[in-house]
Each structure stands twice: as structure tokens, then as C-alpha cells.
C-alpha positions as CSV (number, residue, x, y, z in Angstrom):
1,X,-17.1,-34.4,-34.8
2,X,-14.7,-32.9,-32.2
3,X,-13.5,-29.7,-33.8
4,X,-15.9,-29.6,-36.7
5,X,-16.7,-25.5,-37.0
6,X,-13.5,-24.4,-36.8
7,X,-11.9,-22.1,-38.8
8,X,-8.8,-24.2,-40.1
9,X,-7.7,-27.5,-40.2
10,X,-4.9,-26.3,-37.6
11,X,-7.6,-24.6,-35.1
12,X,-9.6,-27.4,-35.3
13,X,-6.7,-30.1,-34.5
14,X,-6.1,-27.6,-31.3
15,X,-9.8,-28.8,-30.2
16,X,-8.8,-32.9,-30.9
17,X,-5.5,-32.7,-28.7
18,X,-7.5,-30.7,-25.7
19,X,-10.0,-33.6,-25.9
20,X,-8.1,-36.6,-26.2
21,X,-5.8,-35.2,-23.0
22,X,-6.3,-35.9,-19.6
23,X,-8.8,-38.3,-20.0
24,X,-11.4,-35.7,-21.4
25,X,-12.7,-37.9,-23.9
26,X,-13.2,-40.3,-21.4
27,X,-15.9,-38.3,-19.6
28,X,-18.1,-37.1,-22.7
29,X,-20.2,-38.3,-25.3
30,X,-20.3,-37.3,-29.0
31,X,-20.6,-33.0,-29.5
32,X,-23.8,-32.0,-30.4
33,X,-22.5,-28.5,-31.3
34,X,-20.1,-27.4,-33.6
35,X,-17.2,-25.1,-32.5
36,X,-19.0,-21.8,-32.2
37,X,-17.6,-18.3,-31.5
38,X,-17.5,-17.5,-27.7
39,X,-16.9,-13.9,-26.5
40,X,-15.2,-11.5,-28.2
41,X,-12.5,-12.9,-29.4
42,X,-12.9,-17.1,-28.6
43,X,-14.3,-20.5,-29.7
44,X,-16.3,-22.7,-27.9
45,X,-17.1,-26.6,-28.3
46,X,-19.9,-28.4,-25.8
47,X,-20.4,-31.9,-24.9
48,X,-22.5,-33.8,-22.9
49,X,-21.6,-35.9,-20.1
50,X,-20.8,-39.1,-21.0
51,X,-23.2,-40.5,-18.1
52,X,-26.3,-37.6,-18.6
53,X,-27.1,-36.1,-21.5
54,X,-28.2,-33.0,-18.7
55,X,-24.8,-32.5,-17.6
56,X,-22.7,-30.4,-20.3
57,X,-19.0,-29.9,-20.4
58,X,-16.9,-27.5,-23.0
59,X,-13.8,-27.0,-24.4
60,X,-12.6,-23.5,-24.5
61,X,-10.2,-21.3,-27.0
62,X,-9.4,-17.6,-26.0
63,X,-9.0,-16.6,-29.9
64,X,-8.4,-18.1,-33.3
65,X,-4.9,-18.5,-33.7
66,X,-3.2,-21.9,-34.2
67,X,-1.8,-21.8,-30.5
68,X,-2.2,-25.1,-28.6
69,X,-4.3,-23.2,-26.2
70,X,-7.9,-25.0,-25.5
71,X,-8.9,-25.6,-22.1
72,X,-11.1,-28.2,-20.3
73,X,-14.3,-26.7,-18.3
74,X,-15.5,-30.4,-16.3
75,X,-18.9,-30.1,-15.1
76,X,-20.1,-28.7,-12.8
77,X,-17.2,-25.7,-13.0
78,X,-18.8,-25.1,-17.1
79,X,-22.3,-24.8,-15.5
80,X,-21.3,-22.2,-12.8
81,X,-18.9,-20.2,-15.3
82,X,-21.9,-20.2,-17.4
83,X,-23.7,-18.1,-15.4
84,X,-20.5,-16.0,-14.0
85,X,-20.3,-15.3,-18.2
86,X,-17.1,-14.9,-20.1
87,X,-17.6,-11.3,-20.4
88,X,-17.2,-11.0,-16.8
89,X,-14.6,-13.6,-16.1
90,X,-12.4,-13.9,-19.1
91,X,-12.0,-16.9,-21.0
92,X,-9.5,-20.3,-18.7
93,X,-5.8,-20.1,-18.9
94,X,-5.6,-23.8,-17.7
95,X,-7.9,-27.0,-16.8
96,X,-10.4,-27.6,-14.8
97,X,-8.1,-29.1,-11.8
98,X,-8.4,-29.5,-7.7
99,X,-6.9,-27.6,-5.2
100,X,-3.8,-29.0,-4.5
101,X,-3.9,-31.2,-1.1
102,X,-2.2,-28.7,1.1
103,X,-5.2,-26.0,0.6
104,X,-8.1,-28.7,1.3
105,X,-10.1,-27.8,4.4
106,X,-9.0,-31.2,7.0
107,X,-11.7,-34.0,6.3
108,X,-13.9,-30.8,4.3
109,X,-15.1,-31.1,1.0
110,X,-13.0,-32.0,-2.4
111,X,-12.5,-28.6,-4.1
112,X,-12.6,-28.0,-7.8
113,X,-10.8,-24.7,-9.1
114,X,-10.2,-22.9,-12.1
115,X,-8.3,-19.6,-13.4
116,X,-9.9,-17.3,-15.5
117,X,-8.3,-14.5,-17.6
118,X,-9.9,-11.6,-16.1
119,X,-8.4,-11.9,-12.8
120,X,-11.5,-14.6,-11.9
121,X,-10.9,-17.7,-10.0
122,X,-14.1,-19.8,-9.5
123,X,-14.6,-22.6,-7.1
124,X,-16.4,-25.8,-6.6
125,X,-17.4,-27.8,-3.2
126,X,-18.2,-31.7,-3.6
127,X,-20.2,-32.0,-1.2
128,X,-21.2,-28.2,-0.3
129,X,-19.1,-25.8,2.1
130,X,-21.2,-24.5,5.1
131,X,-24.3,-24.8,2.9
132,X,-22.2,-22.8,-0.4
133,X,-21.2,-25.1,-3.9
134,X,-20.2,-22.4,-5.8
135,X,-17.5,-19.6,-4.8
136,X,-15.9,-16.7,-7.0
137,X,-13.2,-15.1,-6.3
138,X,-12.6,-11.8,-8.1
139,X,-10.7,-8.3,-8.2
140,X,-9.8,-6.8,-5.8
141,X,-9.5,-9.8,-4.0
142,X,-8.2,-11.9,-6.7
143,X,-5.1,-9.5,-7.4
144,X,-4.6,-9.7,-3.4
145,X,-5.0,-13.6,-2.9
146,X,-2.8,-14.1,-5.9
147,X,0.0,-11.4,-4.9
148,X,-0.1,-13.1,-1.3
149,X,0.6,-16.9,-2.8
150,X,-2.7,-17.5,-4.7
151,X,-3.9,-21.6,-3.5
152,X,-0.6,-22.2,-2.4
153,X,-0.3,-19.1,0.4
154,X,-4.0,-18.9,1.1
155,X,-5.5,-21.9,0.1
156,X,-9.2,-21.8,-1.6
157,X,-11.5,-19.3,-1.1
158,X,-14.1,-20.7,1.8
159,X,-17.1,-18.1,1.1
160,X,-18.5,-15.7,-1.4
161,X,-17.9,-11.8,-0.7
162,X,-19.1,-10.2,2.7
163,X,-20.2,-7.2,3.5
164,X,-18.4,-6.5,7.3
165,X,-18.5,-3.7,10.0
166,X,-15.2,-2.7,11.5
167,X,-14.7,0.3,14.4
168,X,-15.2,4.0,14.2
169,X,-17.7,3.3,11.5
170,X,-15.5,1.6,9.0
171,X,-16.7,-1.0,6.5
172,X,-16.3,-2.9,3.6
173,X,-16.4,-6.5,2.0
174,X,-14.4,-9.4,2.4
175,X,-13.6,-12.9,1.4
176,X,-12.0,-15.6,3.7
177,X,-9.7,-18.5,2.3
178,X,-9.0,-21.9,3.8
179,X,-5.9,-20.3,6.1
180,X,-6.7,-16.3,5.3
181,X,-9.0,-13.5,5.1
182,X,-8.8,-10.3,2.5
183,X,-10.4,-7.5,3.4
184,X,-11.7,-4.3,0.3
185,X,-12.5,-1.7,3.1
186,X,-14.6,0.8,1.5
187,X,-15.7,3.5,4.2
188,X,-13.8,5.0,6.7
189,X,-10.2,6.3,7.3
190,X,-8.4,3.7,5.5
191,X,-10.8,3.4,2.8
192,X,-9.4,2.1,-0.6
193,X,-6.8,-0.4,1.4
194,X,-7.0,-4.1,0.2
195,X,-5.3,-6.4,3.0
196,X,-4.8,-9.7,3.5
197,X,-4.3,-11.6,6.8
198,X,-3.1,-14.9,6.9
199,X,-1.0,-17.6,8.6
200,X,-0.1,-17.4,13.1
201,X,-1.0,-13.4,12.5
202,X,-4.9,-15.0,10.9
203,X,-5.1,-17.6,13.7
204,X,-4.1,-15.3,16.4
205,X,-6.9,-12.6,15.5
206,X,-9.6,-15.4,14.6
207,X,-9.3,-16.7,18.2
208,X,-10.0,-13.7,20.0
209,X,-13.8,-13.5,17.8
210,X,-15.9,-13.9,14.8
211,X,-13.9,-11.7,12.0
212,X,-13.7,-8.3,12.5
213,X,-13.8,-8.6,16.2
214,X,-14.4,-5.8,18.4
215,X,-10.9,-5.8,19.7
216,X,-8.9,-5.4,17.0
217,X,-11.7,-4.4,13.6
218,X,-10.5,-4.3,10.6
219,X,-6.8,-4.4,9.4
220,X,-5.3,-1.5,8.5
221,X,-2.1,-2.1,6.6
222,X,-0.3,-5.6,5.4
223,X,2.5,-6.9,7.4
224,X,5.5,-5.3,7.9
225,X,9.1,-5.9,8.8
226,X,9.8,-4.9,12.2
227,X,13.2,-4.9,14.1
228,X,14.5,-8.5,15.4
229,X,13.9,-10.2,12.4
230,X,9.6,-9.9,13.3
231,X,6.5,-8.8,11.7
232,X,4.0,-6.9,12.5
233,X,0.4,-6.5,10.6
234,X,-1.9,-3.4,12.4
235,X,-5.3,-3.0,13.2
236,X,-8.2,-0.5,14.3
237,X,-7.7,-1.8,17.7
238,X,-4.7,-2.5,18.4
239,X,-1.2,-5.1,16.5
240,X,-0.1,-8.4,16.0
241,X,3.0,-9.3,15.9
242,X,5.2,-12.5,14.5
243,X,8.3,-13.7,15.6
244,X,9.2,-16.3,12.3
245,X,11.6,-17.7,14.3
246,X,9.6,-19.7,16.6
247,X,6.2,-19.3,14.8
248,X,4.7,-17.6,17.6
249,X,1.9,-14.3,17.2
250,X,1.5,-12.2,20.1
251,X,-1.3,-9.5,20.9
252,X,-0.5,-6.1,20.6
253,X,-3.0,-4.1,22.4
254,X,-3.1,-0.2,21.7
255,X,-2.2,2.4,23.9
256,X,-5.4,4.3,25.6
257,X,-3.6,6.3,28.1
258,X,-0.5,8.3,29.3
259,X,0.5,8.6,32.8
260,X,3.1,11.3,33.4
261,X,4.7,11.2,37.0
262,X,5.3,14.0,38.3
263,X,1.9,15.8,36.8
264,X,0.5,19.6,37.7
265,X,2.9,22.5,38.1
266,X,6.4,21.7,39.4
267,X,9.1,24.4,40.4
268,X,12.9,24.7,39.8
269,X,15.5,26.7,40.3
270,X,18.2,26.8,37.2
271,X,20.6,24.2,37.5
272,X,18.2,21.9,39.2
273,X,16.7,18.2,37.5
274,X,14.0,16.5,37.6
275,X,13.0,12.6,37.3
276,X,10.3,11.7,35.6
277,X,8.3,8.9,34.2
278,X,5.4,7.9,32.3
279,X,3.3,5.0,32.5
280,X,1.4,3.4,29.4
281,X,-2.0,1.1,29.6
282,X,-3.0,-0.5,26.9
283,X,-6.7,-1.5,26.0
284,X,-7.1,-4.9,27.7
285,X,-6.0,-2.8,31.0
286,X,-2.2,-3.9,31.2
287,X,0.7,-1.8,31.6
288,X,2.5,-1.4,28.7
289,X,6.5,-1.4,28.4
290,X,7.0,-2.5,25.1
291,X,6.2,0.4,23.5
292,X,8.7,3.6,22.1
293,X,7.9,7.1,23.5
294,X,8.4,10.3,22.6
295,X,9.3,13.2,25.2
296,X,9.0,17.0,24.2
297,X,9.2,20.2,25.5
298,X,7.3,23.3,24.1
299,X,10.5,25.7,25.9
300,X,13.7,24.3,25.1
301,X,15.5,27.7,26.6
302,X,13.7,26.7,30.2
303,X,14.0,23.2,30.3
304,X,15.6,20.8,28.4
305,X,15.1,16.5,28.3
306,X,17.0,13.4,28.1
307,X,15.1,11.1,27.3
308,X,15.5,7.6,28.6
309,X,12.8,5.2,27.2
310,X,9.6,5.5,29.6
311,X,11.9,7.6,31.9
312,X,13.7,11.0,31.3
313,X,16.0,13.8,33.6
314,X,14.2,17.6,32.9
315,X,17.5,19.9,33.3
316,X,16.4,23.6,34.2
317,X,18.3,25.6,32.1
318,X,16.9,29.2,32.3
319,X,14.4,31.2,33.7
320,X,10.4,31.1,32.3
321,X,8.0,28.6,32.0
322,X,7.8,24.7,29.6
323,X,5.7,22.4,29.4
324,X,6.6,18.7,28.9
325,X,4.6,15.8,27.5
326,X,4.8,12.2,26.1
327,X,3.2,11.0,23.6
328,X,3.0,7.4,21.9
329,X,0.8,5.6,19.5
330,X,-0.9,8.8,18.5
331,X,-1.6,9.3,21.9
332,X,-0.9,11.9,24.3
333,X,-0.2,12.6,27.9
334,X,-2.0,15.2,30.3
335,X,1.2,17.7,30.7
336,X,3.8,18.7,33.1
337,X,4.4,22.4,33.3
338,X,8.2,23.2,34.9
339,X,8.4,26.8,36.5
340,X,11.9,27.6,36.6
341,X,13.6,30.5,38.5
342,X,16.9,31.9,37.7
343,X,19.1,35.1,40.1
344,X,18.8,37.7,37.0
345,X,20.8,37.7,35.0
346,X,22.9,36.6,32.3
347,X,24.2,38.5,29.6
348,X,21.2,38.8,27.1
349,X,18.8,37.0,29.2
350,X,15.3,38.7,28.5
351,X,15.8,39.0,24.9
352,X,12.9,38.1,22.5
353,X,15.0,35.6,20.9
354,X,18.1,33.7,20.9
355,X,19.6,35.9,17.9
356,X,19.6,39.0,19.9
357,X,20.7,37.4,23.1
358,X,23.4,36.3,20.9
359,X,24.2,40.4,20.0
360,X,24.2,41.2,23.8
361,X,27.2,38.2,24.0
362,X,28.8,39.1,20.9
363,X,29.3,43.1,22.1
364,X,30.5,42.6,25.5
365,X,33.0,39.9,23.9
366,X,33.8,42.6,21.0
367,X,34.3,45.1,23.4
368,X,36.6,43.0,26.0
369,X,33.8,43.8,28.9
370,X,34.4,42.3,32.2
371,X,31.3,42.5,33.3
372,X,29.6,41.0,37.5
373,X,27.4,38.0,36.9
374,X,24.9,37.6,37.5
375,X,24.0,41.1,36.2
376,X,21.5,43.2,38.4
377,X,18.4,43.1,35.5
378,X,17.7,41.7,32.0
379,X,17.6,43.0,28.7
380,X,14.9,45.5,28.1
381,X,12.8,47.3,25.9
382,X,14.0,50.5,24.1
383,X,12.3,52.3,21.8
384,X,12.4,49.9,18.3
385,X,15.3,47.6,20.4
386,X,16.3,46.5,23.7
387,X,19.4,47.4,26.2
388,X,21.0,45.8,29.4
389,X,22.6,47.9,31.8
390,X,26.2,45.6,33.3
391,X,28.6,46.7,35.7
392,X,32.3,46.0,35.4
393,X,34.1,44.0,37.8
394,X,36.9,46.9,38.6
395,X,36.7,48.7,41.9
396,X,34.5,51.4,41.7
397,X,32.9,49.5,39.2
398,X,32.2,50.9,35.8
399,X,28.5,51.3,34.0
400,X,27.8,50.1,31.1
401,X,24.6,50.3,28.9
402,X,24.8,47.8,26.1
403,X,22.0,48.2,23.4
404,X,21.0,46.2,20.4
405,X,18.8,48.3,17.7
């Protein structure tokens, strides 16, 4: 009888309601087991089909408590989580069921799913899917799928685990779902990462190529909130972005070059600026001017930038040599060097560092000197410190050898 086997009256009630819901009793015959033990800690009751005596469905309990917690496995779900074991997938938290409408491939096969305890999900094609009955779905992927909106957000999973190839010798496995794909990449730079694409971002990268492509390869981070409400999801090869508010993905191609205008040596005297610009091209061969920049200067005591997007002004501030670049999307330009000449001198100027130039300035200010600028030389050596000889402005005018030890 149902439930016969079980350990108490209570338990073996839990077995009767389980089959008399849902129609269960409807689709099997008589038991021709008792309630056994099943795993580690569960119970187990088989039937056969009520139409073959081949065909075997089971009732399931995770443990041996009176909880009203048995679960239907419909055929052909018991026969594949038979050979998946309940060691490896756990023991079902709820019914065999189908996947809700919304997650059914369009005029595809009717899919069968279930949940399993051990982060398993297993499901079944009626007729097969691209040649495949029987899919699992397992960690990491199942954490992933489930954290990004399980059946709901990515519908069922559409093939077993593959092994795929990104760029720059990256690899891993992955699993695609009716509107999504999650990636375990296990080699390579971002090695460790499971990522999920899915929805415009998904449709966007599936039409440019098989999955991984060889423009963008693999992903290499989720999505991520961008300014003006987008998002953006990153790649080997370049970014997607998403604009929620009209539904629309665009291409992001990366950035394989930096063009900076004017390039070489240029000269200048102090005072003077300097216009300059830098072009971008991505990796599809268009000129890029969405992207943010960033200007530096190895000399900020020779020249000095103000940075205006693309463009910038190079002021030359003193006398010596800088040398300017841009750099964006971890690339960099060729560089500008600025030669910039300067009448010697100004109090300090020659000094190792902008500490002692500040001495020079603090003494003649200390000692009220009114000194002709620019002076005739710089700050020099002197034994352990340095020295500038300045000449008053007075009439002869006065000598003055200021020194910093």
C-alpha cells in the first residue's frame, strides 16, 4: 500500500497526501516497493506507470520527520535523476512541474523541470532539444542562473555544460539558457569569474557570432551601472552597453590606438601654450569620441595641462624638459616631449627640488631683498648645498650671494 515501510503512522500519511495530490495517483499503478531509505538521510516510495509497468515514478522524502514534505518525481524526470544520483543532486524541494510559459523556446519543445537541494536543477525536452532530452544544470552555474532570476530571468537551460575558447588564451565552460548564457571561465586573466549574460546585452553579442565570438570573447565582469541611468556588461574585446529606457544595446568596441596631435619634440618658450589633441580608434576601425581620457605630464614644474576631454592647453611654466601622454582604456599614446626655454632666472630656479627653491624665496623675503629679475644665473652647487648670486635693484647695484646648506 502507499506508505507501507514507513517509520510511523504520521510519515507514512505524508506519503498518501503526496500521492493523492495533483493528480499523482492518477498516473500510477499499485507500489511494488515499500517506502525504503534513500540517501543519507531520506525515504523513498516507487511506482510504476499506470500505462507501462517499464516506466517508474517515485515519491520522495528528504528525512524522517512528520513534515508534509514528499515530492513527486513524474517520469521521465525519476529516470534521469536516477542516474544524476541523490548524492550528487540532493533530494526535490518541490514537484515535478513545467517551465512556466514565458521560458518556453517559441514553437520548441514542452520542458519539464525540477529543483533539487544541492543547488541541482534538471531538465526535460518532450520532444528532444537540438538532438539533447536530458539537461542539468549545476553549481557554479546553478548559484549564477538562480541569483540572476532562475526560470523566470533566464528561462531553462538549452544545453548541457561546454567547454569554450575565449581570446588571449582564456577558457572555460559554459551553459546557455532559453534568453542567456553563463560563463565558469577557468584559465586566463579573469579566471575564477562566473558571469551571466542575458536579455538586449545577450542578443546584441549573439548577433555579431557563434558564442564567444572573436570580437568580443568572453565576458569579463557582470553588468554594471553606468552614468545616465545605463548599463554596461565588459568583455575581452571590447563593451556593451544598455540604455533601459528605450531597450536598446549598443557595441562598444575597445580602444586599439592613441593618436596624439602634435607628436615628436615641440619647443616653447615659458609663458607660451600649446593646443593639443588626441585621436582614439577603436577595433572595428572607427574613431572613437565616446570614450574618457586621461592627460599626464611626467614634469609638472615645465609644463603643466588642462585637460579638456579629447583636447587639452600645455602651459609652459619653467625651464627643462616634460613629456605628455594620454592614455585610455588601458591604452597608451606614443608621447609628446615639450622643450621649454626660460631667460635665467628666477629666484631659486635650478634647485633640486621645490623645497629648496622654496629656501631661496623664503631668504630673500626674510631679508627684505630687492633683488633684478630675471637674475643673471641659477642656483648652484656648493660644497654639501647650493647658492644663487642676485643683484639688488639700487644704483650701483648691490651683490648678494644667497646660499641654502
Amino acid at each position: 500500500q502507499v506508505g507501507d515501510g514507513s517509520p510511523t503512522s504520521t510519515v507514512k500519511q505524508t506519503f498518501v497526501n503526496a500521492w493523492m495530490s495533483n493528480g499523482f495517483n492518477l498516473l500510477v499503478a499499485d507500489p511494488t516497493t515499500k517506502v525504503t531509505t534513500f540517501g543519507t538521510t531520506g525515504l523513498i516510495q516507487v511506482f510504476p506507470s499506470a500505462t507501462s509497468s517499464t516506466v517508474q515514478l517515485a515519491l520522495v522524502k528528504p528525512d524522517t520527520t512528520e513534515s508534509q514534505n514528499v515530492r513527486q518525481v513524474l517520469a521521465p524526470m525519476y529516470a534521469y535523476y536516477s542516474t544524476i544520483g541523490v548524492n550528487n543532486a540532493g533530494f526535490p524541494v518541490f514537484d515535478t512541474g513545467n517551465c512556466p510559459a514565458i521560458s518556453n523556446l517559441p514553437g520548441g519543445p514542452i520542458c519539464q523541470l525540477q529543483y533539487f537541494d544541492k543547488n541541482y536543477a534538471l531538465f526535460i525536452y518532450t520532444p528532444a532539444l537540438n538532438g539533447v532530452t536530458n539537461i542539468a544544470t549545476r553549481d557554479p552555474f546553478y548559484s549564477k542562473w538562480s541569483t540572476l532570476g532562475g526560470i523566470q530571468g533566464l528561462g531553462p537551460a538549452t544545453t548541457p555544460e561546454t567547454a569554450v575558447t575565449g581570446l588571449a588564451s582564456s577558457g572555460g565552460t559554459a551553459q546557455y539558457f532559453s534568453s542567456a548564457v553563463v560563463v565558469n571561465i577557468t584559465s586566463g586573466t579573469f579566471s575564477g569569474k562566473v558571469i551571466g549574460i542575458r536579455g538586449a546585452i545577450y542578443a546584441l553579442y549573439t548577433s555579431l557570432g557563434a558564442f564567444p565570438n572573436a570580437t568580443l570573447g568572453l565576458p569579463t565582469g557582470d553588468e554594471l551601472n553606468i552614468a545616465g541611468g545605463k548599463v554596461r556588461q565588459s568583455f575581452e574585446g571590447g563593451a556593451i552597453d544598455f540604455d533601459p529606457s528605450t531597450g536598446t544595446a549598443t557595441l562598444r568596441p575597445p580602444v586599439v590606438s592613441l593618436s596624439l596631435n602634435p607628436k615628436g619634440t615641440v619647443q616653447l618658450n615659458a609663458g607660451d601654450t600649446l593646443q593639443a589633441q588626441v585621436t582614439l580608434t577603436g577595433s572595428d576601425g572607427s574613431t572613437l569620441t565616446d570614450r574618457s581620457v586621461a592627460w599626464s605630464t611626467n614634469n609638472g614644474r615645465v609644463a603643466q595641462i588642462s585637460p579638456n576631454g579629447l583636447s587639452a592647453t600645455i602651459t609652459a611654466v619653467g625651464a627643462g624638459t616634460a613629456t605628455i601622454s594620454v592614455s585610455a582604456d588601458g591604452r597608451t599614446s606614443a608621447t609628446l616631449v615639450i622643450t621649454v626655454r626660460s631667460t635665467c632666472c628666477q629666484i631659486g630656479e635650478g634647485s633640486p627640488t621645490t623645497i629648496v627653491q622654496q629656501a631661496f624665496l623664503t631668504a630673500v623675503q626674510r631679508n627684505r631683498l630687492v633683488v633684478q629679475l630675471p637674475a643673471a644665473s641659477g642656483a648652484v652647487r656648493s660644497g654639501a648645498g647650493y647658492i644663487q648670486e642676485l643683484f639688488s635693484t639700487a644704483q650701483p647695484p648691490i651683490r648678494y650671494v644667497v646660499a641654502v646648506p
